[in-house]
Every structure is written in structure tokens, then in C-alpha cells.
C-alpha distance (Angstrom), angle and dihedral (degrees) to the residues before:
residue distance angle dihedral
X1 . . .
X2 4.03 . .
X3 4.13 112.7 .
X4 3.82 93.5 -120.0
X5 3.91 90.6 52.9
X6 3.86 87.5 52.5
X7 4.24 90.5 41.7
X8 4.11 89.0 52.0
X9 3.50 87.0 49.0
X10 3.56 101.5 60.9
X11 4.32 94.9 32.5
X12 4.24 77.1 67.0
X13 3.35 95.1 35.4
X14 4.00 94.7 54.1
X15 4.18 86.7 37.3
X16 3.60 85.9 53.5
X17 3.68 96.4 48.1
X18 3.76 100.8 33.0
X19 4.08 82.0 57.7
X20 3.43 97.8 45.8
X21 4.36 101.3 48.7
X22 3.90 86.6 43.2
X23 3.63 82.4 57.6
X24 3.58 97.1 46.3
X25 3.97 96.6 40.8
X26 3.40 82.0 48.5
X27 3.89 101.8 61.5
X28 4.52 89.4 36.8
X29 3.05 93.0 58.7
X30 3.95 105.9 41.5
X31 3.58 108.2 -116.1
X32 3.58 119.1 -176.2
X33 3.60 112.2 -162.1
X34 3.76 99.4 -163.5
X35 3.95 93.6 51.4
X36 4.43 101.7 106.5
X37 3.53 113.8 -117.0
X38 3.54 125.2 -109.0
X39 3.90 91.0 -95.5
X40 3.65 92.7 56.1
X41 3.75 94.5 45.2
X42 4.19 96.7 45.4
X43 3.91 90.2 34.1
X44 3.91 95.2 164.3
X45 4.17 96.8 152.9
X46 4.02 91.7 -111.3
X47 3.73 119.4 50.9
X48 3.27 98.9 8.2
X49 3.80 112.3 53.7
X50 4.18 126.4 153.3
X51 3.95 103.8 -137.0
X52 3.52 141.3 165.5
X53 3.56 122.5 -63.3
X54 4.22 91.5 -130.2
X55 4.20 87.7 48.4
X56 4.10 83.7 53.6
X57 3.67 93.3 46.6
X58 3.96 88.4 50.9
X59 3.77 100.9 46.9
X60 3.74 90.4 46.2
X61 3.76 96.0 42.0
X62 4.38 89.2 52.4
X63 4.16 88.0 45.0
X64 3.72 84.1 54.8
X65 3.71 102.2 43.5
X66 3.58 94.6 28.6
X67 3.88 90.8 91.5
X68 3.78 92.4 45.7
X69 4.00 98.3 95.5
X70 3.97 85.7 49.0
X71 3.76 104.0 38.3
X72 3.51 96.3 36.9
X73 3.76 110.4 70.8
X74 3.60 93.0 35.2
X75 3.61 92.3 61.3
X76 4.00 88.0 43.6
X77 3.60 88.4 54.1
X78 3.96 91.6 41.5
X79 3.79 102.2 49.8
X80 3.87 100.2 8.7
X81 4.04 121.4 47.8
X82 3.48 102.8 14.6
X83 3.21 102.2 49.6
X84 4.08 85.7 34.8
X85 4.00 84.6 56.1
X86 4.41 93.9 40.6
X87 4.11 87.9 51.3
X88 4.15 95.4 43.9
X89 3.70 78.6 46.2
X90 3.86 89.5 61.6
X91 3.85 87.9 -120.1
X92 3.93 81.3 128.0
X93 4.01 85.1 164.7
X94 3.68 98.8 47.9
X95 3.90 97.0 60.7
X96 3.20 90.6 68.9
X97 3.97 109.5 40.5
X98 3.84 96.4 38.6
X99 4.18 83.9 68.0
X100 3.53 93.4 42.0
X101 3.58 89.5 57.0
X102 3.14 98.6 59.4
X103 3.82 111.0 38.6
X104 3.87 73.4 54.9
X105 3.65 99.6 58.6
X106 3.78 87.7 38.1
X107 4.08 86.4 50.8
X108 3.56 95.1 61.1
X109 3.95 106.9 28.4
X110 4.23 78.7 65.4
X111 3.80 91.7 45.3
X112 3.82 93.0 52.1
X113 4.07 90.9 39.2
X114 3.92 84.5 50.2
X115 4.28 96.7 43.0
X116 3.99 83.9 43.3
X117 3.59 109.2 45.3
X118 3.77 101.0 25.2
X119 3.49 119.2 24.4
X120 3.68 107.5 32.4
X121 3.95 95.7 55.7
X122 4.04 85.6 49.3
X123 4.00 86.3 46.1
X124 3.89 79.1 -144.5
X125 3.91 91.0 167.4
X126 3.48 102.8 -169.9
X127 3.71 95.0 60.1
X128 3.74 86.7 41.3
X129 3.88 87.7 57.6
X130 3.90 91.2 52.0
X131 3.38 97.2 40.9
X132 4.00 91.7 62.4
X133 3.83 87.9 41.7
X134 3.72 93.0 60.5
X135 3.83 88.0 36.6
X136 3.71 87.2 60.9
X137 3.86 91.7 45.0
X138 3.75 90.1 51.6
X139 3.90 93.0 49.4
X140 3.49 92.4 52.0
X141 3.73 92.3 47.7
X142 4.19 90.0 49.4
X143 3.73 80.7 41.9
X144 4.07 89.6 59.8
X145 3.48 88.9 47.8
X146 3.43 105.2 56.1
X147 4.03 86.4 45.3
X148 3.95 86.3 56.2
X149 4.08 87.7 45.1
X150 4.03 96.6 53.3
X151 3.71 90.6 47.7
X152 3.60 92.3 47.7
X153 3.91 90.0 52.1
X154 4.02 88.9 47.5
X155 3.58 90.4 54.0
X156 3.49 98.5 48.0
X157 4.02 82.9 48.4
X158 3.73 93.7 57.2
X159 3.84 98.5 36.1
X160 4.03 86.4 54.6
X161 4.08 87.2 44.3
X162 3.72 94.0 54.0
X163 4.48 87.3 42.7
X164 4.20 87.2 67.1
């Protein structure tokens, strides 16, 4: 079957569907579609402001692809060539942990930023409470990881001990 066959296909296909579960989220949940919105009812001239559907549709679009350019490569780098590179490599292991790693450290250097800056000063407790919870979760992940790098680096020890 030709490609742009197969690529019209699924452009109706997701029409069809995107159409049809608007439609049906529409009617579970109890839209009305003459009820104003909240920036026609609260119309104060700065936060809330009625505007054209096409405006909306750009200023959500550019907050959406806005962090493209930045998010992009690093998550091409982060899950595509490097760990591309490690597996050709034959560091079959590696492509996996080296990722891990770092959405770990990532995890909790925004989990401490969050409990430090945020929740502490508003002695919200509950978020405090979960916060160290998924600190704890997070360290015992990073704490799996670094297990799964030692043994790596022992086996690559032995395996180039029993080479020579």
C-alpha cells in the first residue's frame, strides 16, 4: 500500500475520531454551549479579556512550541544519540542507566527546589509530606541505578580480565 494512502488514512481517521470524543466528552460532562466563558463574565480589561478564537489559537500554539528549540535537542541528546552512540558502542547496559541518572538527579534537584522555596515558607504540610515521600522514591530509584552502574563497571572489569 503507497505511504500517502496510509497518511490520508489516518488524517480522516484522527478527524473522525477527534470529532467524535469531543462530541462524546462533550455530552458526559454537561457542556452547555451557550453558558459565557469566564472571560466574558469577569471582563475586567486585563486578565480577563474576550478575544478571537484565531488570537487564542496563536498564543496557545507559541506557549506550546515556545519550549521546542530548548527542550528538543536535549531530549534528542538524552534518549536519542547518546544512548544511540553507548548501544552501537556495545555498552548495551549503559543506554539505559546513563538516562536514568539523570532524569533522576533532575527528579529530585526540582523536588528539593520545590520543598525549599515553596512549600516550607507556606508550612503547607501536606505537600511537605509528599514531597519527602517522592524524595524517598526518587532516592531509592537513583539508589538502583547506581547499584546497576557498579555492577556494570565490575563486569566490564572481569570480561576485560578474562580478554588478556
Amino acid at each position: 500500500m503507497n505511504v500517502i494512502v496510509l497518511f490520508i488514512l489516518a488524517i480522516a481517521l484522527f478527524f473522525l475520531a477527534s470529532r467524535l470524543y469531543s462530541n462524546y466528552i462533550a455530552r458526559s460532562l454537561g457542556v452547555d454551549p451557550d453558558r459565557p466563558t469566564p472571560a466574558v463574565q469577569r471582563n475586567d480589561g486585563r486578565d480577563y479579556v474576550p478575544t478571537k478564537l484565531h488570537v487564542l489559537f496563536a498564543h496557545h500554539f507559541s506557549a506550546i512550541a515556545g519550549a521546542g528549540p530548548i527542550v528538543g535537542p536535549t531530549m534528542a541528546l538524552l534518549y536519542g544519540a547518546v544512548p544511540g552512540w553507548l548501544y552501537v558502542r556495545r555498552k548495551k547496559g549503559w543506554f539505559t542507566v546513563l538516562p536514568a541518572i539523570f532524569m533522576i538527579l533532575t527528579t529530585v534537584a526540582s523536588l528539593l527546589i520545590l520543598l525549599w522555596n515553596k512549600y516550607l515558607p507556606q508550612k503547607n504540610y501536606i505537600l511537605i509530606s509528599m514531597d519527602f515521600l517522592l524524595l524517598i522514591c526518587a532516592l531509592g530509584v537513583a539508589l538502583l541505578a547506581v547499584r546497576t552502574t557498579i555492577e556494570l563497571v565490575r563486569k566490564r572489569g572481569l570480561k576485560e580480565r578474562l580478554a588478556t
